[in-house]
C-alpha positions in Angstrom: 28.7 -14.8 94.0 25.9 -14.0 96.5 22.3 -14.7 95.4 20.2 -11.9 95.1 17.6 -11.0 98.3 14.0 -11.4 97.2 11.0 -10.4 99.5 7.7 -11.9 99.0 5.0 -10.6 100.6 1.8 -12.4 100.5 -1.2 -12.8 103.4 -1.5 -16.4 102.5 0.7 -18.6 104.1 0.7 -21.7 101.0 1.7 -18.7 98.6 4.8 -17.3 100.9 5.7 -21.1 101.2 5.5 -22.1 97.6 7.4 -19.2 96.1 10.0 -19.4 98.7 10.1 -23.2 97.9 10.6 -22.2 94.3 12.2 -18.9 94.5 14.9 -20.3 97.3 17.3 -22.0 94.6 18.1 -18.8 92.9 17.2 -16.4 95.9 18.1 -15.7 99.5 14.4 -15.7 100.1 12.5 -13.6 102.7 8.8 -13.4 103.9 6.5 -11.7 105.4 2.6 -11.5 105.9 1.7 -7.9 105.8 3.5 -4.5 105.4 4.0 -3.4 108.9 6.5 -6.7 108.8 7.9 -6.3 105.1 8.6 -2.6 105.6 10.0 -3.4 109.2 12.8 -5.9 106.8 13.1 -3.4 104.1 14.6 -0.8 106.3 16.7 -3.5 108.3 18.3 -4.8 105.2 19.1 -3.6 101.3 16.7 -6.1 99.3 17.2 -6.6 95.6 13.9 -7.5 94.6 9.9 -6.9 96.5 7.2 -8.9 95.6 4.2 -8.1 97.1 0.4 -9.4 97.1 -2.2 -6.5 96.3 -4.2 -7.4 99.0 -3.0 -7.2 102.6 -4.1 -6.6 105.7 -3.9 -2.8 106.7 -2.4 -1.6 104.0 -2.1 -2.8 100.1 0.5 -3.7 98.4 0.9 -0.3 95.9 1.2 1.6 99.0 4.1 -0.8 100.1 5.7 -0.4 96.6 5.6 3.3 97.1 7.0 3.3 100.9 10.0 0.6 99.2 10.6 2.9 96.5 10.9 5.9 98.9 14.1 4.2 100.5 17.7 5.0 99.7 18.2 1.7 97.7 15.1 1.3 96.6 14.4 -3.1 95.4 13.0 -3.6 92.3 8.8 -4.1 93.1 6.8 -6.6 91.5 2.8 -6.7 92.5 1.0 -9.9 92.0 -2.6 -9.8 92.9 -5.6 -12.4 91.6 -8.0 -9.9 91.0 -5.5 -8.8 87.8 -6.8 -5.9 85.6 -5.3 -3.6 83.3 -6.1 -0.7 85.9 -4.5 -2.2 88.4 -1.7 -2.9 86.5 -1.4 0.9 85.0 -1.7 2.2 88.9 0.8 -0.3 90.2 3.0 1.2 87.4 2.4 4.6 88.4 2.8 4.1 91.8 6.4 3.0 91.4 5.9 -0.8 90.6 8.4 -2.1 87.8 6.2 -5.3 86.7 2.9 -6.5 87.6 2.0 -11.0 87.5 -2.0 -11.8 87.6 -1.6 -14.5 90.4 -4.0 -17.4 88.7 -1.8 -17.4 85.6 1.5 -17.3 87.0 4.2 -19.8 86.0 7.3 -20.1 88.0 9.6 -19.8 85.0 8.0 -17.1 83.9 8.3 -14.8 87.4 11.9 -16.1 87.4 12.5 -14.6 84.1 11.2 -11.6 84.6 12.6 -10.7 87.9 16.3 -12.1 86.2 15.5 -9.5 83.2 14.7 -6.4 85.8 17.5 -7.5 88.2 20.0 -6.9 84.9 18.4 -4.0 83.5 19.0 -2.2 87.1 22.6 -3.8 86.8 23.2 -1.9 83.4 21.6 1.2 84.6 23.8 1.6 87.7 26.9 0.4 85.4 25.6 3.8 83.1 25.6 5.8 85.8 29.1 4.6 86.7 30.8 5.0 83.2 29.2 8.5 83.1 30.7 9.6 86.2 34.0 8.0 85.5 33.7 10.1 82.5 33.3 13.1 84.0 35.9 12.7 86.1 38.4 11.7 83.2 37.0 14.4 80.6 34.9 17.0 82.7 35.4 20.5 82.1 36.5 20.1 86.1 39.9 19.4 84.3 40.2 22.2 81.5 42.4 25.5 82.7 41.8 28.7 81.6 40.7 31.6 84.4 40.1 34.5 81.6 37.0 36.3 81.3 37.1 34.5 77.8 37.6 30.8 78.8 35.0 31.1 81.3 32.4 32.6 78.7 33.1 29.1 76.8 33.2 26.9 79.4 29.3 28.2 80.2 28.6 27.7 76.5 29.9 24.6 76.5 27.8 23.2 79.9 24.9 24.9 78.3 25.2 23.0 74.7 26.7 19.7 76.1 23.5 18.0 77.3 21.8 18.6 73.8 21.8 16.1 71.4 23.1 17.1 67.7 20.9 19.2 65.6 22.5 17.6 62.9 20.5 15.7 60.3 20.3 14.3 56.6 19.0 17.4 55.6 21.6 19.5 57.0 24.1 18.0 54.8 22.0 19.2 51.1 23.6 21.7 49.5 23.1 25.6 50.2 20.2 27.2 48.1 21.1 30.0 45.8 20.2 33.2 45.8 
């Protein structure tokens, strides 16, 4: 099984070295030192996983994130910074980022963890999106006959109602009043 591709983008050339050096068991690990050269990779080759100083030179790290996102497989983006706050964290989220690590307190095992927990949740979602299309294929009106006026009137109820949830609840199931 291949290792998952992992980009770390950093200015500082001791921090590119030791995450690759302790990234690089688990990884096939890439660097860069700004975003003219990470974005330059990111369109050469699919990477699973972007992590990306704040700070770089020429452009920042969110504005990477949002450029990464904007491709057609989009990596999962992670934006470590040492100059961590809450609102940097909310605007890396908003901007597309899905985590954010303050730099001073970062533990290896713990970065490892939570790129492993985003790398499966995207696994699961794209398996959804699978099943549901498999689904559809299997069970989709697409497969149904009918050409009357009639059948066609319920097939558009039926698209209509199908994306709904039930309106059913407890309280549906209480006995009618009396009048």
């Amino acid at each position: 099984m291949a290792k998952p591709t992992l980009l770390i983008v950093d200015d500082e050339k001791p921090t590119r070295d030791g995450l690759r050096a302790a990234l690089e068991d688990r990884y096939d690990v890439y660097v860069a030192e700004d975003a003219a050269t990470a974005m330059g990779l990111l369109q050469e080759e699919a990477f699973d996983v972007l992590l990306t100083d704040f700070r770089l030179p020429t452009e920042d790290g969110m504005k990477l994130i949002a450029r990464a996102k904007a491709l057609s497989k989009a990596p999962i983006c992670i934006l470590m910074t040492a100059y961590g706050s809450e609102e940097i964290a909310v605007q890396a989220m908003k901007n597309g980022a899905d985590d954010y690590v303050a730099k001073g307190r970062m533990q290896i095992d713990e970065l490892e963890m939570r790129i492993a927990r985003l790398l499966r949740q995207q696994s699961l979602e794209v398996e959804n999106v699978t099943l549901r299309q498999q689904l559809h294929r299997k069970f989709g009106l697409d497969h149904i006959i009918g050409e009357s006026p009639l059948m066609k009137e319920v097939f558009e109820t039926v698209q209509q109602v199908a994306p709904r949830g039930s309106a059913c609840s407890s309280s549906a199931t209480a006995a009618p009043a009396k009048s």
